[in-house]
DRENDO-1510 file (C-alpha; in Angstrom, 1 decimal, always signed):
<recs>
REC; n; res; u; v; w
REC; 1; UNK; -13.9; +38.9; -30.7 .
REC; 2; UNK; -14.3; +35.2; -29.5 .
REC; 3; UNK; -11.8; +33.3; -28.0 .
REC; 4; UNK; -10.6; +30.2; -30.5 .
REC; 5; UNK; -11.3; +26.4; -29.3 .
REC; 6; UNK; -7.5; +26.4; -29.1 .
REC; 7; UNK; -6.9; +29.6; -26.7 .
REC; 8; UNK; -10.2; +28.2; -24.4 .
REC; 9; UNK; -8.9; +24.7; -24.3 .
REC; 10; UNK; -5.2; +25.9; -23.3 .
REC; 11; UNK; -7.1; +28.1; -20.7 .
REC; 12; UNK; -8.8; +25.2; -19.3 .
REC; 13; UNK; -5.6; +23.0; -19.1 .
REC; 14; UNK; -3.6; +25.9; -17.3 .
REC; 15; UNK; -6.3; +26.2; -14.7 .
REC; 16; UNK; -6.9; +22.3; -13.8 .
REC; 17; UNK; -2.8; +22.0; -13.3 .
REC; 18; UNK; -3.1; +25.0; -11.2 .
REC; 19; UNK; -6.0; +23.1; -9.5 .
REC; 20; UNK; -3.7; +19.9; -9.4 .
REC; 21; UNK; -0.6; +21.4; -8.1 .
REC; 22; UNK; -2.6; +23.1; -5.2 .
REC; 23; UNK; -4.4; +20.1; -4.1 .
REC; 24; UNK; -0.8; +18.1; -4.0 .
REC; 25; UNK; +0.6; +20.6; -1.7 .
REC; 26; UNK; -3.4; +20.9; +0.6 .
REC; 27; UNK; -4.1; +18.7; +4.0 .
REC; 28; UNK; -6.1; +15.6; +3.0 .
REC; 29; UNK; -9.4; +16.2; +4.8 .
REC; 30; UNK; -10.5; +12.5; +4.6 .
REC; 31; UNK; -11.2; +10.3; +8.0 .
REC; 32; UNK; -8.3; +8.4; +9.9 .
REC; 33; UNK; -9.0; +5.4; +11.8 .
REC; 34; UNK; -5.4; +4.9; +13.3 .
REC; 35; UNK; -4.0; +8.5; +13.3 .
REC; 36; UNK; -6.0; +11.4; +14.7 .
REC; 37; UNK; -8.1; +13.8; +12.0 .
REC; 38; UNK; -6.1; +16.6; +11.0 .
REC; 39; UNK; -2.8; +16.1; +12.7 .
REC; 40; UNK; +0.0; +17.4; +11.4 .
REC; 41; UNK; +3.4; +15.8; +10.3 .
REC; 42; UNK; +6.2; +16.2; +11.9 .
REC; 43; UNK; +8.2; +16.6; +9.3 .
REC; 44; UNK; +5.9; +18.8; +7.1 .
REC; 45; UNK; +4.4; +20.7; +9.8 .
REC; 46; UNK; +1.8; +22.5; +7.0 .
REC; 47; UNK; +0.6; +19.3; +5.9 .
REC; 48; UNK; -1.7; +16.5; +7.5 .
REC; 49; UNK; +0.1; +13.6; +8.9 .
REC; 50; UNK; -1.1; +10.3; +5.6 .
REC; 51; UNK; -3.6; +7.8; +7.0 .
REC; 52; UNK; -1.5; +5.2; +6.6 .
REC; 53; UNK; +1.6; +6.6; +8.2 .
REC; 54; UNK; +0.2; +6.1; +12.0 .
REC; 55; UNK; +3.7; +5.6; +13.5 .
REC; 56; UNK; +3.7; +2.0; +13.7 .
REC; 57; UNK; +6.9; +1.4; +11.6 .
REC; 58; UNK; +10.2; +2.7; +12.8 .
REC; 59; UNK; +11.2; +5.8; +11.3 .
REC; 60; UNK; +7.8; +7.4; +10.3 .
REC; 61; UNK; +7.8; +10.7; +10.5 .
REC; 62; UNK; +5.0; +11.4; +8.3 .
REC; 63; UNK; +6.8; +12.8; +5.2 .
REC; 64; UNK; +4.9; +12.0; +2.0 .
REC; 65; UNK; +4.3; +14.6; +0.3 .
REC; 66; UNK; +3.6; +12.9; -3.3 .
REC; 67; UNK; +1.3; +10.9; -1.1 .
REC; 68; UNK; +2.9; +7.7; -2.3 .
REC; 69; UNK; +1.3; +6.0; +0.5 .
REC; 70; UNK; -2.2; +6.1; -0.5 .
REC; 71; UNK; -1.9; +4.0; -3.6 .
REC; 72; UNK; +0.3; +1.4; -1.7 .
REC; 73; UNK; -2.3; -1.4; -0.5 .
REC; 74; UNK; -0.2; -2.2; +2.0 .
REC; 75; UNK; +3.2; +0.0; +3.0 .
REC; 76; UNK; +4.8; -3.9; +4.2 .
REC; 77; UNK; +6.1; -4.2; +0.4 .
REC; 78; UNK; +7.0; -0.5; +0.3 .
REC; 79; UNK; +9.3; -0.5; +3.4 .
REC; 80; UNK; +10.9; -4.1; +2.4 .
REC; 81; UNK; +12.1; -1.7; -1.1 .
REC; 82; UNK; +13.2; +1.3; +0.6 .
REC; 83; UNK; +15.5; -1.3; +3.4 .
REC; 84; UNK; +16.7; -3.3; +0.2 .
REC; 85; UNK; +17.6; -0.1; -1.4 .
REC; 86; UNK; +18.8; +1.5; +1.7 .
REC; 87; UNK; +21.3; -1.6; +2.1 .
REC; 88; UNK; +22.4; -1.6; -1.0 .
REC; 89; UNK; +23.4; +1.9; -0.9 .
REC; 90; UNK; +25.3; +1.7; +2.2 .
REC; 91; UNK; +27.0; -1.2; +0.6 .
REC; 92; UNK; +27.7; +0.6; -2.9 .
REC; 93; UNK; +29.1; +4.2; -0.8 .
REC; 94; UNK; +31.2; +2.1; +1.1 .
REC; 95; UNK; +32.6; +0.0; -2.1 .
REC; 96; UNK; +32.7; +3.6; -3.5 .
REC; 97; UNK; +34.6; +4.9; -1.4 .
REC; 98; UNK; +37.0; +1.9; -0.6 .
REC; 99; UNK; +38.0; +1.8; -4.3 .
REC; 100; UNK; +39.2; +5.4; -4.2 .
REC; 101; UNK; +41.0; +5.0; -0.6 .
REC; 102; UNK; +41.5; +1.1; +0.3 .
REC; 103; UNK; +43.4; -1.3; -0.7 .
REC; 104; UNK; +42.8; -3.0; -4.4 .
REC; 105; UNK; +43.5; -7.3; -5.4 .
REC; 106; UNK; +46.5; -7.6; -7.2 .
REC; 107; UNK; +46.3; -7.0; -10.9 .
REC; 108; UNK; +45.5; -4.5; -13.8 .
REC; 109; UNK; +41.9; -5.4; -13.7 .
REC; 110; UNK; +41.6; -4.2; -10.4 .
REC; 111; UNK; +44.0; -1.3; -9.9 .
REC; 112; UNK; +41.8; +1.5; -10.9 .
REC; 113; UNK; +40.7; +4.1; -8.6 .
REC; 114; UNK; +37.5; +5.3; -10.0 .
REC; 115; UNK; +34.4; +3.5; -9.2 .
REC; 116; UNK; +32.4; +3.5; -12.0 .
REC; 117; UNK; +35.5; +2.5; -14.3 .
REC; 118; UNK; +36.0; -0.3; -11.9 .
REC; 119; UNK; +32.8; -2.1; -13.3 .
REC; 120; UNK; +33.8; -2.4; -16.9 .
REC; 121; UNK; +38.1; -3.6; -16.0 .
REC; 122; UNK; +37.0; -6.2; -13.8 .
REC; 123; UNK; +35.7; -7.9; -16.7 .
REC; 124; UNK; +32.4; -9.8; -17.1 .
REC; 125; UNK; +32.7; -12.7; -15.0 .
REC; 126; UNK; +33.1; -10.6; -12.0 .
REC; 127; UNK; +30.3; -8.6; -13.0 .
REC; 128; UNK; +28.0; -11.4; -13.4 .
REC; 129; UNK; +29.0; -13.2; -10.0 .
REC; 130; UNK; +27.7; -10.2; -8.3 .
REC; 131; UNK; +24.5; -9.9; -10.3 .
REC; 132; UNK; +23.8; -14.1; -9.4 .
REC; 133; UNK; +24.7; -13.4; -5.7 .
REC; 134; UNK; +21.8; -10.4; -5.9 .
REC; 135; UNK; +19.6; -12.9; -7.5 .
REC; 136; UNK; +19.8; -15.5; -5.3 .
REC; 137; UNK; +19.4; -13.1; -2.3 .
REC; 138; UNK; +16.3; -11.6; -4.3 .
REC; 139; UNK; +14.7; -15.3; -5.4 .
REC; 140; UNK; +15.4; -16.7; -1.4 .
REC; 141; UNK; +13.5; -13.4; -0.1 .
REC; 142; UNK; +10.5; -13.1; -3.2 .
REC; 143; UNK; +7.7; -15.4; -1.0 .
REC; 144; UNK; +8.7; -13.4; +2.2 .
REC; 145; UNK; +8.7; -9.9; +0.4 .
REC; 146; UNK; +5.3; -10.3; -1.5 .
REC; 147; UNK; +3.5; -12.4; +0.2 .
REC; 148; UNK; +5.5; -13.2; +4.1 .
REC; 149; UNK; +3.9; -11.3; +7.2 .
REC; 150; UNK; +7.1; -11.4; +9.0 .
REC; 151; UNK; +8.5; -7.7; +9.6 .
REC; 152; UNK; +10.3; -6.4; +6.6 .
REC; 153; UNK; +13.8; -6.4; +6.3 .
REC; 154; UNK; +14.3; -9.8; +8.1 .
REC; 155; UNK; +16.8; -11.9; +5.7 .
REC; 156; UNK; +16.9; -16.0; +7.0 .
REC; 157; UNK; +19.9; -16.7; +7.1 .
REC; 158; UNK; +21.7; -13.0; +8.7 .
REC; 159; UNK; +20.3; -12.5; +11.7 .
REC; 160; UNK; +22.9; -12.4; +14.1 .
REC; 161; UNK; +22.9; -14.8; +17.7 .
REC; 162; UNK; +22.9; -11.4; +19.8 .
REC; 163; UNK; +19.8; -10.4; +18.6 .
REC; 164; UNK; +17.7; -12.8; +20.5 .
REC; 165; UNK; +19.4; -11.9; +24.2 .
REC; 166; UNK; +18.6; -8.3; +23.6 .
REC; 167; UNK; +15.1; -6.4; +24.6 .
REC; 168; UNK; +12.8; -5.1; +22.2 .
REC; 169; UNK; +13.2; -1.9; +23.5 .
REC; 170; UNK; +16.8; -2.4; +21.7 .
REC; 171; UNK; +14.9; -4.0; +19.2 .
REC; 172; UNK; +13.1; -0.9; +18.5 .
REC; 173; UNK; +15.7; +1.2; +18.3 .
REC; 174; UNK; +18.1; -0.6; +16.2 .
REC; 175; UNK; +14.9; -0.7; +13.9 .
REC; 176; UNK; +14.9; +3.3; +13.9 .
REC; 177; UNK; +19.0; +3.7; +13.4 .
REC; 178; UNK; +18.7; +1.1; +10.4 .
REC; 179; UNK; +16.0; +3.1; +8.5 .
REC; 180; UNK; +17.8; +6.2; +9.3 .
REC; 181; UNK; +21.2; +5.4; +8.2 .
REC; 182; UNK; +19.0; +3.7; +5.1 .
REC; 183; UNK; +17.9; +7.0; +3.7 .
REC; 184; UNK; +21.1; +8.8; +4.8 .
REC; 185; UNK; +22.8; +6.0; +2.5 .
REC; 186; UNK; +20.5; +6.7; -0.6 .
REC; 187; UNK; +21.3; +10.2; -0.3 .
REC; 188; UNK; +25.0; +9.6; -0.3 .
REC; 189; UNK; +25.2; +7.7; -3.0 .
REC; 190; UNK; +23.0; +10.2; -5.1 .
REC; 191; UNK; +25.9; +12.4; -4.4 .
REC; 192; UNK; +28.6; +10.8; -4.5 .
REC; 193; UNK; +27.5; +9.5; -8.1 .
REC; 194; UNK; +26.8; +12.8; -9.6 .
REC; 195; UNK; +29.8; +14.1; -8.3 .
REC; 196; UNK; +31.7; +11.2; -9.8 .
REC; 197; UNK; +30.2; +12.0; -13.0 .
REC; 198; UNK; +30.5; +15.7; -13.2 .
REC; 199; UNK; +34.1; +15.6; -11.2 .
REC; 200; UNK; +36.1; +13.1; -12.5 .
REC; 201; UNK; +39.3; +12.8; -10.8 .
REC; 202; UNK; +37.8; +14.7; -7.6 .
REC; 203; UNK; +37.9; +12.1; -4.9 .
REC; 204; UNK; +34.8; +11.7; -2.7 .
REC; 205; UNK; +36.6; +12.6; +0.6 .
REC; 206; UNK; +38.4; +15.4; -0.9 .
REC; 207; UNK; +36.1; +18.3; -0.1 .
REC; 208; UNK; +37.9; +21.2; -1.3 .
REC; 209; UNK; +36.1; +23.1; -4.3 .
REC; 210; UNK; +36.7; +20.9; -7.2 .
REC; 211; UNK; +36.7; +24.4; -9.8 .
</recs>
C-alpha cells in the first residue's frame, strides 16, 4: 500500500511547520558587528541577543522573539511607533480611568461613566476634534518620523525649558523610564479594554472578583 499524493503532501506540510516553529524559537547563528556573537538576551536568556538590538536605544533588553527587528531597515521608525503608541496609551488609561472616577463637563452628553460609551454620547463633533488634533500632531511630525535623524520621540513644540539645564546622564534615564512606562501603558490598556468589554459595569479600580 502507497501513501496517496494527499497523505504525502499533508506529511510534508506537518514537518516543514515543525521545522518553522523550531527555528523561530533557535539562537540566530549569523555574525554581529555591534553586539558580541552568541550573547544571550537578557530578557530571554535561551535565545541570542538580535543584531540589531546592541543596546544603543534606551530600554533594550533584547526581547524579540518574532525577530521583528530583522526586517526593520532601520529600528529609528520602529521605536518613533512603539513611543507614539506608548503615549497614547498612557493618555487613553488615564482618560479611562478618569471617566469612571473624575469629574465629568456638565451635561447628558458627558455624564456617562463607561469609557467606551462615552465615544458615541459625546457626539460627532467631539469625536472629530480629537481625530484633527491627532492629525495635525501626525502631519507636523511625518518628515521627522520617516525621514528626520533626530532621536525618536522628540515632538517641536513640547519639549519642556528644564530639559536643557539637566545632564545627559538625566537625559538617559528619563529616556529609560519613558519607554518603560510606554509598554507598561500598552499593557494596561489591553486590560483595561478587555475587561471593559467582558465586565461591563466592573469599574477598572475595583479589583474584587467581578463573578
Amino acid at each position: 500500500h502507497h501513501p496517496t499524493p494527499t497523505a504525502t503532501m499533508m506529511k510534508s506540510v506537518c514537518l516543514a511547520t515543525l521545522a518553522a516553529s523550531a527555528a523561530a524559537f533557535a539562537p540566530a547563528q549569523q555574525g554581529r558587528s555591534s553586539v558580541a556573537l552568541n550573547e544571550m538576551s537578557k530578557s530571554i536568556p535561551f535565545l541570542t541577543v538580535p543584531e540589531k538590538l546592541d543596546g544603543s536605544m534606551p530600554g533594550d533588553m533584547g526581547f524579540d522573539p518574532m525577530g521583528l527587528s530583522d526586517i526593520q531597515t532601520d529600528l529609528r521608525y520602529a521605536r518613533w511607533a512603539e513611543l507614539k503608541h506608548g503615549r497614547v496609551c498612557m493618555l487613553a488609561v488615564t482618560g479611562m480611568v478618569w471617566q469612571e472616577y473624575g469629574a465629568h463637563l456638565p451635561g447628558d452628553a458627558y455624564a456617562t461613566t463607561d469609557p467606551f460609551e462615552a465615544i458615541s454620547s459625546v457626539g460627532f463633533g467631539s469625536n472629530i476634534q480629537t481625530l484633527l488634533a491627532i492629525g495635525v500632531l501626525e502631519l507636523a511630525n511625518w518628515e521627522e518620523t520617516f525621514n528626520g535623524e533626530s532621536r525618536p520621540g522628540v515632538v517641536n513644540g513640547f519639549v519642556p525649558q528644564w530639559w536643557a539645564k539637566i545632564s545627559d546622564a538625566q537625559k538617559d534615564i528619563h529616556y529609560e523610564q519613558e519607554i518603560v512606562h510606554c509598554r507598561l501603558a500598552m499593557i494596561a490598556f489591553i486590560g483595561a479594554t478587555h475587561q471593559s468589554f467582558f465586565f461591563p459595569g466592573h469599574k477598572l479600580l475595583d479589583f474584587t472578583a467581578p463573578f
